[in-house]
C-alpha positions as a Markdown table, in Angstrom:
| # | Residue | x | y | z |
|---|---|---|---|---|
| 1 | Unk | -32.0 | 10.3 | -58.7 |
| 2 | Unk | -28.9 | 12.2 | -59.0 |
| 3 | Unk | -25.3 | 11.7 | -60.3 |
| 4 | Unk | -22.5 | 12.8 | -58.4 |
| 5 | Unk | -19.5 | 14.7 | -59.6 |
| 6 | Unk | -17.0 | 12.3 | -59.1 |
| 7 | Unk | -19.3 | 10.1 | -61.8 |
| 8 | Unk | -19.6 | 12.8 | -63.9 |
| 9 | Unk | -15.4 | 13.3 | -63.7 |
| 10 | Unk | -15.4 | 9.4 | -64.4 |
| 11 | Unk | -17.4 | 9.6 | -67.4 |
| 12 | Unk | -15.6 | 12.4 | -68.9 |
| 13 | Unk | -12.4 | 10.4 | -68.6 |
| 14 | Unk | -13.7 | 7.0 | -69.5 |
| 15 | Unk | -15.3 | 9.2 | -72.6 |
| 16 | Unk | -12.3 | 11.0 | -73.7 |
| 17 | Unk | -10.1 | 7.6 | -73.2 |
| 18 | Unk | -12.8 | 5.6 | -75.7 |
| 19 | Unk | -12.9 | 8.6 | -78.4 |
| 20 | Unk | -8.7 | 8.0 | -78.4 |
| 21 | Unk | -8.8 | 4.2 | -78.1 |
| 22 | Unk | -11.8 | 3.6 | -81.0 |
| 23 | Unk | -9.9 | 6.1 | -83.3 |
| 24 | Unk | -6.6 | 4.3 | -82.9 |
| 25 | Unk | -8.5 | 1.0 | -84.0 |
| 26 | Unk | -9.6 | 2.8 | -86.4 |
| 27 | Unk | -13.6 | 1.7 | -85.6 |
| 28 | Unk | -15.6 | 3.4 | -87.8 |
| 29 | Unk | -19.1 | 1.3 | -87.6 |
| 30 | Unk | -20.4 | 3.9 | -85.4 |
| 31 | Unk | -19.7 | 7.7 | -84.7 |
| 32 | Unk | -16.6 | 7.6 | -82.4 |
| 33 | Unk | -18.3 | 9.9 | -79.8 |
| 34 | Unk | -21.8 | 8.2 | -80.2 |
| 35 | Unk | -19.8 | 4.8 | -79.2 |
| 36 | Unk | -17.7 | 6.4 | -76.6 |
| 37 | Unk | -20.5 | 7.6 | -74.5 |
| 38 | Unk | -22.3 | 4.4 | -74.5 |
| 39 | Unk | -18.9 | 2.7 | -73.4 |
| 40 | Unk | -18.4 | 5.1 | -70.8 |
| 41 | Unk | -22.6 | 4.4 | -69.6 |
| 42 | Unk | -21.5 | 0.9 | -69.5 |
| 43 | Unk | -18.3 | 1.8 | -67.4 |
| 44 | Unk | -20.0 | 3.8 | -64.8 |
| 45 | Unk | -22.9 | 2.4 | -64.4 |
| 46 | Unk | -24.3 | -0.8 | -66.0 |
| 47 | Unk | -20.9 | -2.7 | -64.8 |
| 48 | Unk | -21.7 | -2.1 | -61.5 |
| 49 | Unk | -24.6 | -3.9 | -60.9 |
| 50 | Unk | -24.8 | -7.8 | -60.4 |
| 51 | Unk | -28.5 | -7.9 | -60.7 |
| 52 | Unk | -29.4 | -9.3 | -64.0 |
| 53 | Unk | -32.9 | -7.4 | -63.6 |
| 54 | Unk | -31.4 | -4.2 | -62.8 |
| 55 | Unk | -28.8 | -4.3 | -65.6 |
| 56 | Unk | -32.0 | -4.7 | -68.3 |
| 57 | Unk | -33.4 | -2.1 | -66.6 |
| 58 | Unk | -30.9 | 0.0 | -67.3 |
| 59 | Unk | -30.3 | -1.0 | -70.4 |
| 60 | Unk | -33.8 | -0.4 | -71.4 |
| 61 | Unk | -33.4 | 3.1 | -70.4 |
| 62 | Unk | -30.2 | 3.8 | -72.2 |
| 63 | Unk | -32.2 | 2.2 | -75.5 |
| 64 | Unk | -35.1 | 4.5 | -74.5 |
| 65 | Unk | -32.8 | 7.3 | -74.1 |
| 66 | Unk | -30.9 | 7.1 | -77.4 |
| 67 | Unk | -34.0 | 6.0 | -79.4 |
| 68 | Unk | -32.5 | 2.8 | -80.2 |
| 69 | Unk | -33.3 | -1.0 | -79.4 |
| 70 | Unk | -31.7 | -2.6 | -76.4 |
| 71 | Unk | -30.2 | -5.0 | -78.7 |
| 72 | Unk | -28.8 | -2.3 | -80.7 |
| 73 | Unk | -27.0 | -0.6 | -77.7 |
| 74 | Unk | -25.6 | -3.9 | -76.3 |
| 75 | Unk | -24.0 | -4.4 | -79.9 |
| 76 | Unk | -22.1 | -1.5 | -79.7 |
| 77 | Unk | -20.8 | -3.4 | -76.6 |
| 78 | Unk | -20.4 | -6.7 | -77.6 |
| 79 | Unk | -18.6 | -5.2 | -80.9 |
| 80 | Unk | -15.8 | -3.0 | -78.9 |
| 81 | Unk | -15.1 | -5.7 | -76.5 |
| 82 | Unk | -14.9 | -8.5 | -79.5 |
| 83 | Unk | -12.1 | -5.5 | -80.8 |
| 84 | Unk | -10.2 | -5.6 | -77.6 |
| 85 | Unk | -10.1 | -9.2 | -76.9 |
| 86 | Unk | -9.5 | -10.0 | -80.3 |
| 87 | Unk | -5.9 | -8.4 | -79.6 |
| 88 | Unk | -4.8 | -10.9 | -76.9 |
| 89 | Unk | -3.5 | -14.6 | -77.2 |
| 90 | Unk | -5.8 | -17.0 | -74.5 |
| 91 | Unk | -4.6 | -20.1 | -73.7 |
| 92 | Unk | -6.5 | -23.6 | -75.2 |
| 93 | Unk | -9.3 | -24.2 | -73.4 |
| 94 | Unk | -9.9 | -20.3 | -71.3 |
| 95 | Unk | -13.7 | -20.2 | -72.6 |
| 96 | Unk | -14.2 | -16.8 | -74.1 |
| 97 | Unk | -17.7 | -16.4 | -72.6 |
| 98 | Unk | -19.7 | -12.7 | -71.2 |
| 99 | Unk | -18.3 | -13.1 | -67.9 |
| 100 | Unk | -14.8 | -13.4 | -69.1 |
| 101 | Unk | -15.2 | -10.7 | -71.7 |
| 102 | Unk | -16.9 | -8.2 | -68.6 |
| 103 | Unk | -13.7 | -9.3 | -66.6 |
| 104 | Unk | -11.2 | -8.2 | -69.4 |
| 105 | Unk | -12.9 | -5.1 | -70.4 |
């Protein structure tokens, strides 16, 4: 398959935007750039797809990619949008579930 330039632009954007927003929170579990581009992965591509089965695959092939677990690359997920939605106030009783944490991100 191939990747088109206008995902490439949207990675480099999405890449340089995580390196400034994970240094300003001053996140320093992982390597800032080693976090940013599997945020800006998740932002281009695994977002996009409704298919639960095609989202695994995907992540599998990230995991593959990076030498890691797929549990260990959906942490480095979980952990930045826990960071962001930890910063806003939700009303009693707005569930703070996957879907709602996708939506915010």
């Amino acid at each position: 398959s191939s990747v088109s330039l206008r995902d490439l632009k949207r990675f480099q954007i999405l890449f340089r935007s995580f390196i400034k927003s994970l240094e300003l929170r001053k996140q320093r579990k992982r390597e800032p750039a080693f976090a940013a581009s599997l945020l800006s992965l998740f932002m281009c591509y695994y977002f996009r797809f409704y298919s639960q089965d095609v989202r695994e695959q995907l992540l599998n092939h990230i995991a593959r990619c990076f030498d890691l677990t797929s549990a260990a690359v959906l942490d480095v997920l979980k952990d930045d949008q826990d960071s962001v939605v930890s910063h806003l106030k939700l009303e009693p009783g707005i569930a703070l579930n996957m879907a709602l944490k996708e939506n915010l991100y």
